[in-house]
N, C-alpha and C positions, 0 to 999 in steps of 0.2 A: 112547363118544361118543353124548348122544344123537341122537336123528331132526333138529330143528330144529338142532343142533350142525355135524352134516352136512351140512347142506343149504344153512347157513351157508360153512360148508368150501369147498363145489363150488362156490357161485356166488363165492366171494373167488377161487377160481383159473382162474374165466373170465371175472373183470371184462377190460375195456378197459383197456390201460396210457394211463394220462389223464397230462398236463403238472401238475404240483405246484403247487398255489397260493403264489405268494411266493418260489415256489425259482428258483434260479440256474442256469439249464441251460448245461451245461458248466463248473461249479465242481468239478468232481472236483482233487482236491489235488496239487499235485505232480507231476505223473505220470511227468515229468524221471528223479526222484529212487528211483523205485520200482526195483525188479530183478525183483519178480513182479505176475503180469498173472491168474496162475490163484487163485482164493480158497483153494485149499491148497499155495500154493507147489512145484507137481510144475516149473513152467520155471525155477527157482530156478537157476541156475548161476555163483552168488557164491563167493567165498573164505573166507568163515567156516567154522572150524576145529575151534571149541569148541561145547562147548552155552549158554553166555551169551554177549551181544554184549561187543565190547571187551577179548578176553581173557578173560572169566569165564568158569565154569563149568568142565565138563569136558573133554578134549582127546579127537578123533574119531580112533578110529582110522584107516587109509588102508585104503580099496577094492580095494587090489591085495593084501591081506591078511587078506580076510575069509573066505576059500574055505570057512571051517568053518560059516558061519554062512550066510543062504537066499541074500542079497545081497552079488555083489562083482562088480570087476571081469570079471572069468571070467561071473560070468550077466550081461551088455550088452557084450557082445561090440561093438554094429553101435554105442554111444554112446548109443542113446536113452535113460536113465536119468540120465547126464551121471555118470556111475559111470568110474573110472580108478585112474590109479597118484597119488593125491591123498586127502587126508580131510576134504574139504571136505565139508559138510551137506548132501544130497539125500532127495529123497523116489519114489524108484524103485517105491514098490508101493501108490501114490495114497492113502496116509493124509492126514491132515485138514493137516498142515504138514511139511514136511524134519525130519531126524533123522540122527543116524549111530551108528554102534555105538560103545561105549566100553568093553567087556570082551573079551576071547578067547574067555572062555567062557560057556554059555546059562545060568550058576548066576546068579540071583539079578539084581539088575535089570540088564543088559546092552546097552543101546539107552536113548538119548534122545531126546526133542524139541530143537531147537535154537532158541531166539531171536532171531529175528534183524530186526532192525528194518526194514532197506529191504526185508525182504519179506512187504510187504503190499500188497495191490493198492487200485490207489489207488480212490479212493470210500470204503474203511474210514478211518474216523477215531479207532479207537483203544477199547479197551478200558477202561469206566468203573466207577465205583463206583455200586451201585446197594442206597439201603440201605432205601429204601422210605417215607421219610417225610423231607422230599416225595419221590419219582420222581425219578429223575435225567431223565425224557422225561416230561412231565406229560401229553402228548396220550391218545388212547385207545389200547386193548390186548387180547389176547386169549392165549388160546392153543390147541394141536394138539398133535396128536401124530403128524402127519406136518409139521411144520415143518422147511422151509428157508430159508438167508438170500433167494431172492427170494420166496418166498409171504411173509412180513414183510416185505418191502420193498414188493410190491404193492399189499399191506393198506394203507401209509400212504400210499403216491403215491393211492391212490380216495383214501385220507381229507383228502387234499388238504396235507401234512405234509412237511416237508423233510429228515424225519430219522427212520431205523427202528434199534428197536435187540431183539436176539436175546439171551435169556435163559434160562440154567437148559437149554435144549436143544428145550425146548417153548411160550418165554414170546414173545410181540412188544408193543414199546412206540413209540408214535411221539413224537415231537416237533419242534423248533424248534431254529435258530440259538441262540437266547437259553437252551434248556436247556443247552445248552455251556457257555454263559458262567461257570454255575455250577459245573460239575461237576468232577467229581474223578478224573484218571488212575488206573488200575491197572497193574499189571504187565502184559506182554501176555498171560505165561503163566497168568495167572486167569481167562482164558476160553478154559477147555479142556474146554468138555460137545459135545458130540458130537448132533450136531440131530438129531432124530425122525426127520425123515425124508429124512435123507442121510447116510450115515457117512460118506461123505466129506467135511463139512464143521463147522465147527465153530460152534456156537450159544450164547457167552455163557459165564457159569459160575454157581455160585451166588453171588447177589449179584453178579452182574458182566455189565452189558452191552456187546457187541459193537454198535458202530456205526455204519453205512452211511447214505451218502447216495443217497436215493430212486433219484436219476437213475442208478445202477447199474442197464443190462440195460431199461431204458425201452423203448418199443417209437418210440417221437418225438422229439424236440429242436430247438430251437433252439440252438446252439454257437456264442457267440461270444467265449471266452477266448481270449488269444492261444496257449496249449495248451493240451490235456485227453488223455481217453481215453473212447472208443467205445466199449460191447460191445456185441455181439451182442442180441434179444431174449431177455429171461427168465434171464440171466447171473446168477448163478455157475453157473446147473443149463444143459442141455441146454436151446434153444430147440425149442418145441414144433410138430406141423404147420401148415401154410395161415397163417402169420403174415406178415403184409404189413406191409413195417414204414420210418419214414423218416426221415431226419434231416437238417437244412439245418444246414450248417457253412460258418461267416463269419468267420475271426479276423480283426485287423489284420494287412492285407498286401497284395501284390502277387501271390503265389503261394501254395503250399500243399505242406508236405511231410509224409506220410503213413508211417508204418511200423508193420506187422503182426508184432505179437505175439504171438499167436496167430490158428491161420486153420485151423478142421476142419468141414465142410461134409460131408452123410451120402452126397450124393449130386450129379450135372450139374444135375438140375432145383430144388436149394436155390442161388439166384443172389444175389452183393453186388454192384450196379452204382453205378457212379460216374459221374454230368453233370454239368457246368458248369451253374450253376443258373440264368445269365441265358437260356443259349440253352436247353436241355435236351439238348445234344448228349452222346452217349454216350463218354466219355474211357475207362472201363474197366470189366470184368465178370470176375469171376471165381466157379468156382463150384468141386463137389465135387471135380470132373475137374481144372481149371485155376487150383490156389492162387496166389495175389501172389507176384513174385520177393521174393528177401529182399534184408533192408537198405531205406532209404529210398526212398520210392515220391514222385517229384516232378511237381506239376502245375500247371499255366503259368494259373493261376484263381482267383482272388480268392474264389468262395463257390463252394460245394459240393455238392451233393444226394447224397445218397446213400438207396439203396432195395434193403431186404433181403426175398427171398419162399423159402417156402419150401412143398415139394407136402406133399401131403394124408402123407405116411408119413413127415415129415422129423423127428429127433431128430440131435441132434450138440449135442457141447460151442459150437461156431460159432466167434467170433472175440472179439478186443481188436485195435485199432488207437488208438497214438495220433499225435495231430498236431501242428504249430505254423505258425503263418502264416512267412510270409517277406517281407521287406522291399522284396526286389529277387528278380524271375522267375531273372536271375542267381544268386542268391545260393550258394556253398555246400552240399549237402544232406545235408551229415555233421551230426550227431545234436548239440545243443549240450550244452555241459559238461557234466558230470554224470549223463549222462542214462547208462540201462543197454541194452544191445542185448541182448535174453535171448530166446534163440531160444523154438519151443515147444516142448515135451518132449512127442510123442504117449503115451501110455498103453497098454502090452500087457496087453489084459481077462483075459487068464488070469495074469497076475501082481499082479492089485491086491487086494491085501485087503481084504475089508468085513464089517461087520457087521450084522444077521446072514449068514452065506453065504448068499448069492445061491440062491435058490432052497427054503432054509429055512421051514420051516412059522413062522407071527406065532404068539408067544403071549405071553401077560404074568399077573401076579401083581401086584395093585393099580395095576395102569395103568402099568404103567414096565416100561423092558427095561435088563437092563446090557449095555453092551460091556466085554470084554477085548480091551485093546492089546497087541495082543502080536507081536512079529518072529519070526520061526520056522515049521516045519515042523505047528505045533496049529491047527488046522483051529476057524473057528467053529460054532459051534452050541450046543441046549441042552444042559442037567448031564444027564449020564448019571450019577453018582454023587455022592453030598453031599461039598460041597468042590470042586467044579468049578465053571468061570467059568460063569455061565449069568444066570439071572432072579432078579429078585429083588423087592421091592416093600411096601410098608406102605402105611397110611392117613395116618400120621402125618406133620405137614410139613417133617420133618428126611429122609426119605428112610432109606436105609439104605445101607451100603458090601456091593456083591457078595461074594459068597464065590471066593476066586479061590488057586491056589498060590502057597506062601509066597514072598515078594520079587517076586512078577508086580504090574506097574503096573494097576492099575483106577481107573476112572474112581468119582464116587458119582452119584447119578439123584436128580432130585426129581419126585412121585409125583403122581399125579391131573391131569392133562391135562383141561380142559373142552371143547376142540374151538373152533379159530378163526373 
């Protein structure tokens, strides 16, 4: 990357999160209807069984039977992993979406991805076809090679755009309402590239963009859908320090009922306070110390304010809440139809796989790194011998497929990154 590349870089990742020209603050979709709140589905705690939605695909084995393999009921003892005597789809070691094993043994591909539709967090709109003439997102674009879905999401909120979309694992595209109108569904599983710069997240595929609406992770808003969902500043990634962040929420109604999703704060002095926005009287605070009780959070308030700060050292995943007005102060405050109550699933750092490991020297060969996906006891890092999963790279714009052992799943990389 060069100098002015860079430089580019840094000042897109310490723009101001500015309100979108033309967007709809608090149009996030559905959020009812969702079962996950985390962009890699680790709070996933659905019933799907198989590795395609509806019956398809392959049938998961059960967790109280995998003892041979790194993940089973036996390693979550305490539930956090949502691991049991069931073979329902989980994601226990924070890869990019849930999965479950479908062999006994580690010969040959042994472990899936699962598809599963209600779990995507709402703000994604869907995996598209992107074949390049026209764009499926006509606005402007760039790319990185430490891209994640919020540095593309910030890049278009500055550019004043109501829609980001993440490509190939290093691309961002913005656009409009109206590039939808056009455009063309993919499968969800053709956007399975692995972003630059999060292995935990997934960025697009080749020819296929993932994509989000701006107001994901905003650091402002105005809310006046009669539901949505909230994140945290800087969401899907860790909210960064000294962010001072605020948001007025208005639905139609008489009251307001509030349920957290998730809620990980690093520390007491990262604070989410809750006032009544006529009076500014403080209704409730919670911080690193003092998470929201669970289940529905009900408040006797017609509009909202809410205000997130965080000290000079604060990193954490932070929160998702979402909301819905209520009609009557009385009303009810069980969750309406369909909606998913999916607690959070914390994360044990010494059990999540990533790539490269944590602490791993950068290197590359024509600008690109592969990841190997792989469940088991194989450790990342670079080839120590030709035929290991490691680096790989060309000038050319097909990329190349890593070198990896036979029937091991690899991902392919596309190559030359210009710096966003």
């Amino acid at each position: 990357m060069g100098t002015q590349d860079l430089q580019g870089f840094l000042f897109l990742l310490f723009l101001p999160l500015l309100q979108p020209r033309g967007a709809s603050a608090g149009s996030l979709h559905s959020p009812g209807l969702s079962e996950c709140f985390q962009v890699n589905g680790a709070d996933y705690r659905g019933h799907q069984n198989r590795t395609g939605p509806r019956g398809a695909g392959r049938p998961c084995l059960f967790w109280d039977q995998t003892q041979q393999h790194s993940y089973s009921s036996a390693s979550d003892p305490q539930g956090r992993w949502g691991l049991g005597a069931h073979n329902f789809c989980r994601n226990p070691d924070g890869d990019v979406q849930p999965w479950c094993y479908v062999a006994e043994t580690e010969e040959g591909i042994y472990w899936r991805y699962c598809d599963i539709p209600t779990c995507h967090m709402p703000g994604y709109l869907g995996c598209f076809v992107d074949s390049g003439a026209p764009p499926a997102l006509s606005g402007p674009s760039g790319t990185s090679t430490k891209l994640t879905v919020q540095v593309c999401l910030r890049f278009c909120r500055m550019k004043g755009y109501q829609l980001a979309g993440v490509e190939a694992g290093y691309a961002c595209f913005c656009g409009s309402e109206s590039d939808l109108a056009r455009g063309r569904l993919a499968p969800a599983t053709d956007c399975d590239q692995i972003c630059f710069g999060h292995p935990g997240q997934l960025c697009g595929g080749d020819g296929r963009l993932g994509v989000y609406e701006v107001s994901v992770g905003s650091c402002q808003g105005n809310w006046t859908a009669p539901q949505g969902v909230i994140y945290s500043p800087d969401f899907p990634d860790e909210y960064g320090p000294d962010r001072n962040c605020s948001w007025a929420l208005g639905p139609p109604g008489a009251a307001l009922e509030l349920t957290f999703r998730l809620f990980e704060l690093a520390d007491p002095r990262d604070r989410l306070e809750l006032r009544d926005a006529a009076s500014g009287s403080l209704l409730r605070a919670f911080d690193g110390a003092r998470p929201p009780p669970p289940g529905p959070l009900r408040l006797g308030t017609a509009a909202l304010l809410l205000t997130f700060r965080s000290d000079a050292r604060g990193h954490a995943q932070g929160f998702a809440l979402t909301y819905r007005g209520l009609q009557d102060a009385a009303e009810d405050p069980a969750a309406p139809e369909g909606s998913a109550q999916t607690p959070a699933a914390p994360l044990d750092g010494a059990n999540v796989s990533c790539s490269p490991r944590p602490g791993a020297p950068q290197a590359a060969m024509g600008g690109a790194v592969c990841w190997l996906r792989e469940k088991g006891p194989r450790r990342w890092g670079l080839p120590g011998a030709p035929g290991e999963a490691g680096l790989c790279g060309t000038d050319s714009p097909e990329g190349c497929p890593c070198p990896a052992p036979p029937g091991t799943p690899r991902l392919r990389v596309l190559l030359r990154a210009t710096g966003l």
